[in-house]
Each structure stands twice: as C-alpha cells, then as structure tokens.
C-alpha positions as CSV (number, residue, x, y, z in Angstrom):
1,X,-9.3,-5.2,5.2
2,X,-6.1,-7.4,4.5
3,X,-3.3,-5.3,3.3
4,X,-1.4,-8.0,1.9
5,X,-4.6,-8.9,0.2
6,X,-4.8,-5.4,-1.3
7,X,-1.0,-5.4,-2.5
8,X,-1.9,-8.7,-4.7
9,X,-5.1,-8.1,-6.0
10,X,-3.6,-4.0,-6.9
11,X,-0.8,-6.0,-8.4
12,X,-2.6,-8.9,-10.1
13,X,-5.5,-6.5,-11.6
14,X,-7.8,-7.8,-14.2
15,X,-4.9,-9.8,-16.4
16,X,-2.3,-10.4,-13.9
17,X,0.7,-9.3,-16.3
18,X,4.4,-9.0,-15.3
19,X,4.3,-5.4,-16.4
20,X,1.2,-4.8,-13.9
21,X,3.3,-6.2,-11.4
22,X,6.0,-3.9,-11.9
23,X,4.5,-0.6,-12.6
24,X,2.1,-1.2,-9.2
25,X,5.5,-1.9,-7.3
26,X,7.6,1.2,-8.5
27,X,3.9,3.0,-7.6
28,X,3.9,1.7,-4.1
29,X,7.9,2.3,-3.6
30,X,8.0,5.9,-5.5
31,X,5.0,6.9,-3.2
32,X,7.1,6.5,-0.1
33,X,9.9,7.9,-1.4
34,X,8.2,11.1,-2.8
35,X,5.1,11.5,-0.5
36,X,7.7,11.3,2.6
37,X,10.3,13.3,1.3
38,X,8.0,16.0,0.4
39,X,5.6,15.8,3.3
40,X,9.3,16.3,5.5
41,X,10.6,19.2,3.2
42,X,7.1,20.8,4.2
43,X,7.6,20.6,7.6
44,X,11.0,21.3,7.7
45,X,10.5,24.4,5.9
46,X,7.6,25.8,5.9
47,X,5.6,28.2,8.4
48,X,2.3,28.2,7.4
49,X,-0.5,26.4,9.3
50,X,-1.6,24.9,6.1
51,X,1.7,24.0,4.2
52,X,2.4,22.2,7.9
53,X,-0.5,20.2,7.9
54,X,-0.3,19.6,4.1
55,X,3.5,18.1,5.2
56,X,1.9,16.3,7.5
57,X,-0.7,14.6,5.6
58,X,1.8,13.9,3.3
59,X,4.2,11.9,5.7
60,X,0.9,10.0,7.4
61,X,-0.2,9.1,3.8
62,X,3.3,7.9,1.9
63,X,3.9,5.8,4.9
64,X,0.7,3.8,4.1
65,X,3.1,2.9,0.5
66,X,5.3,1.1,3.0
67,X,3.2,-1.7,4.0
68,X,2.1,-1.8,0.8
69,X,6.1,-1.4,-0.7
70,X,6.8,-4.9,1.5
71,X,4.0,-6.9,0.7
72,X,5.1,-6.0,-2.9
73,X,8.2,-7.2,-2.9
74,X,7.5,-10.5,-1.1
75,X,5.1,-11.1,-3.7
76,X,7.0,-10.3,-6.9
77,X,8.6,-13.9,-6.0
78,X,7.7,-16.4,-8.8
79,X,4.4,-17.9,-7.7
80,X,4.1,-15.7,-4.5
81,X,1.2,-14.2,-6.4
82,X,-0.4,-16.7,-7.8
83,X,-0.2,-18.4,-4.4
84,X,-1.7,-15.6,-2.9
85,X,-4.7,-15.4,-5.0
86,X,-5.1,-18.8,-5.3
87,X,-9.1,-20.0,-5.6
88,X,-9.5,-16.2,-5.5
89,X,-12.4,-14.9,-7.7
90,X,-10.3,-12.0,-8.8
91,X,-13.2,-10.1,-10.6
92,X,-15.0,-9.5,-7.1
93,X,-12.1,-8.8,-5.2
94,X,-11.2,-6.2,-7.8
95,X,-14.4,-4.1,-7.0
96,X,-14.2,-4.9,-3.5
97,X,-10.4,-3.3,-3.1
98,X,-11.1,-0.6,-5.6
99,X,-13.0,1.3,-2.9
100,X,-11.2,0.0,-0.2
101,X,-7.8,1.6,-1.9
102,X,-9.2,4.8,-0.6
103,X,-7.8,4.1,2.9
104,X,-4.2,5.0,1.3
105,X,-5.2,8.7,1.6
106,X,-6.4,8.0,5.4
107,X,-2.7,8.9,7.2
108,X,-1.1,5.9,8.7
109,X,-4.5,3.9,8.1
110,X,-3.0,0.9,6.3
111,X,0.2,1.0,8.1
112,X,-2.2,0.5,11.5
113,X,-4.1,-2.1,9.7
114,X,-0.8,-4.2,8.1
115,X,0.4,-4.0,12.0
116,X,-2.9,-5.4,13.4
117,X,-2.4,-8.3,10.5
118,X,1.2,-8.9,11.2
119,X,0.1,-9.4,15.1
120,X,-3.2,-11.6,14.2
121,X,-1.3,-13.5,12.1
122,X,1.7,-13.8,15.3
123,X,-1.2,-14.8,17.4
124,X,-2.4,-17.9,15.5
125,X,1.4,-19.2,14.7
C-alpha cells in the first residue's frame, strides 16, 4: 500500500471537488491533533489498565493522520493531485483504498508504511 496514493485517492474521491479536498485535509490534520492529544491526556492521567492502553492506542493510531496530514498538504498544490492520479482509473482505486483505509486504526501502521515508501523511493533516486 502506497500512502501517498491513499491521501490522493481519500482526497480526490468519486468527483474530485475542492471542498473534498479540504474537508479530507482538516480530517487527516484534526485526527492528529485530537487522537494525540487525547491518547497523551490518557496516559498522563489515568491509572487504569484499560484507559492506558485506550491512551495508547490512541497516540499509535492519530500518528497514522501524520503521514497522511503531509502527503495532504503537498498535494493541495494546484495540479499536485491531478498529477498524482494521472491515467489513474479512479473508480477501482476507490474500492481498492476503501478497505485498505482500515490500516489507520492499526497503531503506527501507515506511519511504518509512509517510512518504508519514503526510503524505496530514496533508494531509486
């Protein structure tokens, strides 16, 4: 899975609006913020066994926005996106990273994933 990929075709969806663009990148920045914060809070102050691993699930799972945050903003530069998804069939990447979106609720699974892309992609330059 290519989480740049996943970024664009979230952000592009079905019509590839402005206002798609927008709401998925205050989703993918909000996420971090609040899934972080939250998941830290918990940790910080609870005692619990289960409010501590709830904290912690949080944290693992907003950082997985991050990656997702970045490739966002790179990509809300005019004609990053459609640059992106160029010769794209859009329809069958849409089902395809539907299911594949689950990973966000895997903890740090995407931001493993973006950091195994980021050092193919260092590889072949």
């Amino acid at each position: 899975m290519n989480v740049r990929r996943l970024a664009a075709i979230d952000m592009h969806g079905s019509r590839g609006t402005t206002r798609r663009r927008r709401i998925i990148l205050a989703e993918f920045l909000v996420g971090v913020v609040l899934m972080v914060t939250w998941g830290s809070w918990l940790l910080a102050s609870s005692t619990g066994f289960g409010s501590r691993a709830l904290g912690v699930w949080l944290v693992g799972a907003g950082l997985n926005y991050a990656p997702l945050s970045l490739h966002a903003l790179a990509l809300m530069r005019p004609g990053a996106l459609d640059a992106e998804l160029a010769g794209a069939d859009i329809d069958r990447e849409l089902r395809r990273y539907t299911v594949l979106q689950l990973w966000v609720v895997v903890p740090l699974s995407l931001v493993v994933l973006a950091i195994r892309d980021a050092l193919a992609q260092r590889r072949n330059a």
